[in-house]
LOLUM-490459 format. One line per 5 residues: number of its first residue (from 1); their letters; for each residue x, y, z of C-alpha. Coordinates in steps of 0.5 Angstrom, whole numbers. Example, Ala and Ser with C-alpha at 12.3 -4.5 7.8 and 13.67 -1.06 7.14 Angstrom:
2
1) as) 25/-9/16  27/-2/14
END
This chain:
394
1) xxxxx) -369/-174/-122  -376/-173/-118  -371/-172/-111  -366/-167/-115  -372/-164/-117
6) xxxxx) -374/-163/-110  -368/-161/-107  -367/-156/-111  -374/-153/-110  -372/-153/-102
11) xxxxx) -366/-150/-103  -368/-144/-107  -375/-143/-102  -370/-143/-95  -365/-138/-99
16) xxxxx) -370/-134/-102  -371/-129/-95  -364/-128/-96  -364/-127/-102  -368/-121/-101
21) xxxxx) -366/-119/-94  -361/-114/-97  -366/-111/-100  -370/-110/-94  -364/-107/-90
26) xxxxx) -363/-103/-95  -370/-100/-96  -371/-99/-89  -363/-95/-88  -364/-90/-94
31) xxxxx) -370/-87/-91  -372/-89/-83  -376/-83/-82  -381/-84/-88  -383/-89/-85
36) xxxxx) -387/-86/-79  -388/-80/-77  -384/-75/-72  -388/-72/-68  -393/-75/-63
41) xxxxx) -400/-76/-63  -399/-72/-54  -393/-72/-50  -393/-69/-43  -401/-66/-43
46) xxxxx) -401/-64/-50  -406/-66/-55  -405/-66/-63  -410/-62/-65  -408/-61/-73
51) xxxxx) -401/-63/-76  -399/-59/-82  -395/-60/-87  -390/-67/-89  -384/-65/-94
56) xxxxx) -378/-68/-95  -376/-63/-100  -370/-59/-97  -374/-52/-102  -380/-53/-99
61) xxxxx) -378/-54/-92  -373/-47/-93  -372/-44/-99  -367/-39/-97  -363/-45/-94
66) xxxxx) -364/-51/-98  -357/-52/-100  -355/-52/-94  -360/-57/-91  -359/-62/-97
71) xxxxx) -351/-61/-95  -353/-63/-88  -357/-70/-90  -364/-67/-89  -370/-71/-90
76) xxxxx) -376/-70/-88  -380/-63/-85  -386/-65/-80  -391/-59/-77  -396/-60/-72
81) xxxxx) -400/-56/-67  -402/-58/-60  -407/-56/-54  -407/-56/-47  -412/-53/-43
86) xxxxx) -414/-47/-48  -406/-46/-50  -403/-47/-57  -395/-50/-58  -393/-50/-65
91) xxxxx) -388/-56/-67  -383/-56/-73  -378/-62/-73  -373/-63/-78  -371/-70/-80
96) xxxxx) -363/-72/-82  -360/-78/-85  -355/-77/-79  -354/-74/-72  -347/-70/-74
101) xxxxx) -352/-66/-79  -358/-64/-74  -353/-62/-70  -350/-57/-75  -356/-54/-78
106) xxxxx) -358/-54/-70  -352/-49/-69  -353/-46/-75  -360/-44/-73  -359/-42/-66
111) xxxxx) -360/-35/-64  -354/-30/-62  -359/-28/-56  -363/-35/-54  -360/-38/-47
116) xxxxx) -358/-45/-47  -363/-50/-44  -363/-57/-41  -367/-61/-47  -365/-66/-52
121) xxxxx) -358/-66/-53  -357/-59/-54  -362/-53/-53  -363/-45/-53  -369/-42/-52
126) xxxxx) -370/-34/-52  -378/-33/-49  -383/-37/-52  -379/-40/-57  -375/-47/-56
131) xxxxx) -370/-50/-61  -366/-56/-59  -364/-62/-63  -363/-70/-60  -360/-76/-64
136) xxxxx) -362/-73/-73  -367/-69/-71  -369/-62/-69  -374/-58/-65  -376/-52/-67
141) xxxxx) -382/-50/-61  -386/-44/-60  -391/-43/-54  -397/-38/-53  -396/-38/-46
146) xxxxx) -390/-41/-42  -391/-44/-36  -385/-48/-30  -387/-54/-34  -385/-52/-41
151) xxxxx) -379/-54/-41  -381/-62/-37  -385/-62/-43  -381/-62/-48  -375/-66/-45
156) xxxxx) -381/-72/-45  -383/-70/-52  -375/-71/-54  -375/-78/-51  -380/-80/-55
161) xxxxx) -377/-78/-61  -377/-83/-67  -368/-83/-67  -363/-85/-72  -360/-92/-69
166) xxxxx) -353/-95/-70  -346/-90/-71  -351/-84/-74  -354/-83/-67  -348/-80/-65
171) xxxxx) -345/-73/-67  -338/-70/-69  -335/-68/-63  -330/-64/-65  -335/-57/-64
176) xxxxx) -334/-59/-56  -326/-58/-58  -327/-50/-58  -325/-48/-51  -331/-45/-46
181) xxxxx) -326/-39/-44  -328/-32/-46  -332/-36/-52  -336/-31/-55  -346/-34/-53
186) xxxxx) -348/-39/-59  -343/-37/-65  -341/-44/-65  -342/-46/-73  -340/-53/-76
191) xxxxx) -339/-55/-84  -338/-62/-87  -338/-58/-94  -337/-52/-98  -345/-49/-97
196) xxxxx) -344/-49/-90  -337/-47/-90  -339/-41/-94  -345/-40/-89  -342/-40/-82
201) xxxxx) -336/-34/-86  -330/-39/-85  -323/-36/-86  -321/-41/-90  -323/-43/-97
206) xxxxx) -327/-49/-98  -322/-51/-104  -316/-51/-98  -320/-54/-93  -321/-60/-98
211) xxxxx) -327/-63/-96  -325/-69/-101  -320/-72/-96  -326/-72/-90  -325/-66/-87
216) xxxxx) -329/-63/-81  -330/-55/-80  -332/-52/-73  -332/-45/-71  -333/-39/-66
221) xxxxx) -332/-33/-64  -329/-30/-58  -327/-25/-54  -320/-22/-56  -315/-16/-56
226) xxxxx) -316/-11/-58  -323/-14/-61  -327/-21/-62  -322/-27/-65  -325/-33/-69
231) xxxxx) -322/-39/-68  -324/-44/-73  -321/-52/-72  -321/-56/-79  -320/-64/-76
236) xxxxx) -317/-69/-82  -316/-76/-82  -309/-77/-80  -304/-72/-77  -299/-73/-84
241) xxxxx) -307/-69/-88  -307/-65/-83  -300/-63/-83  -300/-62/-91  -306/-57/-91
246) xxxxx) -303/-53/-85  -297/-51/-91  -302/-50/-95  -306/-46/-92  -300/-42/-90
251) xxxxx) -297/-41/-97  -304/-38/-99  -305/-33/-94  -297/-32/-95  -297/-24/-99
256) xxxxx) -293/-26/-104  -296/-32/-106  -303/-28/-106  -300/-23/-112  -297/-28/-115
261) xxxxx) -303/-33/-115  -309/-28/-114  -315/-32/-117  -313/-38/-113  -315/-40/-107
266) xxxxx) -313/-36/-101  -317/-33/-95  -323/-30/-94  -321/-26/-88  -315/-22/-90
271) xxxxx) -312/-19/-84  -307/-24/-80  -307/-31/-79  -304/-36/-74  -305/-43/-75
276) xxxxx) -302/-49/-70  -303/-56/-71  -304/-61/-66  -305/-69/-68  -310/-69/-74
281) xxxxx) -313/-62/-72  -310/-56/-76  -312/-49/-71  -313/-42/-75  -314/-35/-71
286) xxxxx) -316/-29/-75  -319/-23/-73  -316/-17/-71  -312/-19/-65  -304/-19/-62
291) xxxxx) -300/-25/-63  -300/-26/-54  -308/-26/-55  -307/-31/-61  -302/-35/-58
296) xxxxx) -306/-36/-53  -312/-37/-57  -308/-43/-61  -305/-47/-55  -312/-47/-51
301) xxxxx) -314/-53/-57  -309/-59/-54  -311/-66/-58  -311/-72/-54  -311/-79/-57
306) xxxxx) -317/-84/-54  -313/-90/-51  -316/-96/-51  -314/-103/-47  -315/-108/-53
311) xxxxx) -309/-102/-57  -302/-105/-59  -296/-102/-55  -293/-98/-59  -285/-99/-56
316) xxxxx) -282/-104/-56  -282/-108/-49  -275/-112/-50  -272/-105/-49  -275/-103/-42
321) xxxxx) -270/-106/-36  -276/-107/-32  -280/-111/-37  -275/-115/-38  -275/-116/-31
326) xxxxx) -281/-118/-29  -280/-123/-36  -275/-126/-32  -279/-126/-25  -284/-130/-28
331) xxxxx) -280/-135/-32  -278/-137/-25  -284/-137/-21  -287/-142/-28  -280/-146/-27
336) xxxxx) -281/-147/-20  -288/-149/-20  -286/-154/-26  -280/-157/-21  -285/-158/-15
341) xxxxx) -290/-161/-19  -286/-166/-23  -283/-168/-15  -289/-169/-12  -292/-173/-17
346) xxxxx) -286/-177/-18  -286/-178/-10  -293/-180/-10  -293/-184/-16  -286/-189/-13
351) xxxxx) -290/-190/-7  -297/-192/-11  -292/-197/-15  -288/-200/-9  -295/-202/-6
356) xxxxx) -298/-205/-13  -291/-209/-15  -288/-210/-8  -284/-214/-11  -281/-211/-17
361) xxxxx) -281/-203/-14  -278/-202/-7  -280/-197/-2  -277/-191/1  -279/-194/7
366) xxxxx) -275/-200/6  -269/-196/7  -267/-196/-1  -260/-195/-3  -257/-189/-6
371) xxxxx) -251/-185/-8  -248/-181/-1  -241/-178/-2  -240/-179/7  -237/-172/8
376) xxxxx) -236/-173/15  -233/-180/16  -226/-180/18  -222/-184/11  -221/-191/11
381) xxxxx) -215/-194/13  -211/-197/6  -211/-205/5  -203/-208/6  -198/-209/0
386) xxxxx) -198/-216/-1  -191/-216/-5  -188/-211/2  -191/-217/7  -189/-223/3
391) xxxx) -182/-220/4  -182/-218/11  -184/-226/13  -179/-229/9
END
């Protein structure tokens, strides 16, 4: 019982970390940015000189924008001043559960008339103020004075930055689907929820776009005949979703349909639309534009499926010829190698026989005997009757 006894203790005390372990994971993933804090004591010359405030409620960090930052999955707000020689920056950073969300808030507070930067993963600035965002947090910068070092000075502050690990570093990519051409400076807006779809002015109801299945919005404007167009991309999961929203969104914007239904969901934009899907992507054009400019617009987005090696084909092989042939073409060259093998080792192995039992095994070199046809040789002549010769003779 003694031994029992302490089995039992050993077990418990080698399984308690594990036991435990989840709990810590678990702790440590649902909030990474309480633990430390955003920015930095120096970077790049600058030294802290006073941090502000620390909130990790969205009211407090923007009243005006709290339900849309909760949406984007934020979580902490950090303020700070620092000091270099005399000058003064002041730095904001706004921490996300997930790169996807800093994004949106990035581009939804980006200004119309800041020019982009190269800091971060994406940056604007608009005289002696910076807005860029890498991984989950956004940079909100404000410099007295700019010198040809600002922006060096930044870019060491945005790789020093306390960032998300794992999938949740890597943002949405369906904003780098809009296309470059006649696109209208920073009116690039994304929306995972109905706050955001509601902020960025979607033409597309949230009730239609059907956030619930996993859907992602992003939108811009875009220079157009005779005025600006938006054109607005909603990506679902699979193709067949993508499919069902597009006669949706289709039928509600129909005339009819609308007085017949008129308190269910339909467009905001009430002027024409033109929708096109490409894979899981459903593409909306709305706006005051000619059907060669929508059209234009429409076929500028192209779907393209990632490949990978390690993917299952999706024909069937037996039905090309030439993967047939070179089946046949191998099994050959496998025979053929199995022949050779089998006579090279059944050669070796009567030599290495005769020369252990010479007197059980005969050589080759012996003149062993073996079956030949003699194809050249002229025909033997036939033996004499015996019944024909005794006749002759008597």
């Amino acid at each position: 019982m003694k031994l029992l006894r302490h089995h039992l203790v050993l077990i418990v005390f080698l399984l308690f970390p594990l036991l435990l372990s989840p709990v810590t994971v678990v702790a440590q993933t649902a909030a990474p940015l309480a633990a430390s804090p955003l920015l930095p004591q120096n970077f790049g010359g600058w030294q802290l000189s006073s941090r502000g405030t620390t909130v990790f409620d969205a009211t407090a960090a923007d009243p005006a924008e709290a339900p849309l930052l909760k949406e984007y999955g934020f979580q902490k707000l950090e303020t700070a001043t620092y000091e270099q020689n005399g000058r003064q920056l002041k730095l904001k950073a706004l921490g996300f559960q997930d790169a996807t969300g800093a994004l949106g808030a990035f581009l939804y507070y980006r200004q119309p008339r800041m020019v982009d930067e190269s800091i971060g993963d994406l940056a604007s600035s608009l005289n002696e103020h910076v807005l860029f965002y890498r991984a989950n947090i956004v940079v909100d910068a404000v410099f007295d004075k700019l010198t040809v070092m600002s922006a060096a000075q930044l870019r060491e502050l945005a790789t020093g930055l306390p960032l998300v690990a794992g999938s949740g570093s890597k943002p949405s990519t369906l904003p780098d689907r809009l296309p470059r051409a006649q696109q209208i400076a920073n009116t690039t807006r994304y929306a995972a929820g109905p706050v955001a779809l509601e902020k960025i002015g979607a033409p597309v109801d949230a009730q239609l776009v059907d956030f619930a299945v996993g859907a992602e919005v992003a939108l811009s404007k875009y220079q157009a005949d005779p005025q600006e167009a938006t054109l607005t991309l909603l990506e679902y999961p699979t193709p067949q979703l993508a499919a069902d929203h597009q006669k949706r969104i289709e039928a509600a914007h129909h005339p009819a349909n609308a007085q017949q239904n008129p308190n269910g969901p339909a467009l905001v934009n009430l002027d024409q639309i033109y929708t096109r899907r490409t894979g899981p992507i459903v593409i909306v054009v709305s706006g005051l534009v000619t059907p060669n400019s929508a059209g234009a617009l429409l076929n500028s987005v192209n779907y393209d499926a990632e490949v990978t090696w390690n993917e299952r084909w999706t024909f069937n092989k037996n039905d090309n010829l030439g993967y047939v042939i070179l089946n046949i073409l191998a099994l050959s060259a496998v025979l053929a190698t199995i022949t050779i093998v089998f006579g090279v080792g059944f050669g070796f192995a009567r030599v290495i026989l005769s020369r252990l039992f010479p007197g059980r095994v005969r050589s080759i070199a012996q003149g062993q005997e073996f079956i030949a046809l003699h194809l050249g040789e002229p025909p033997a002549a036939d033996p004499p009757n015996d019944a024909s010769h005794s006749r002759q003779t008597g």
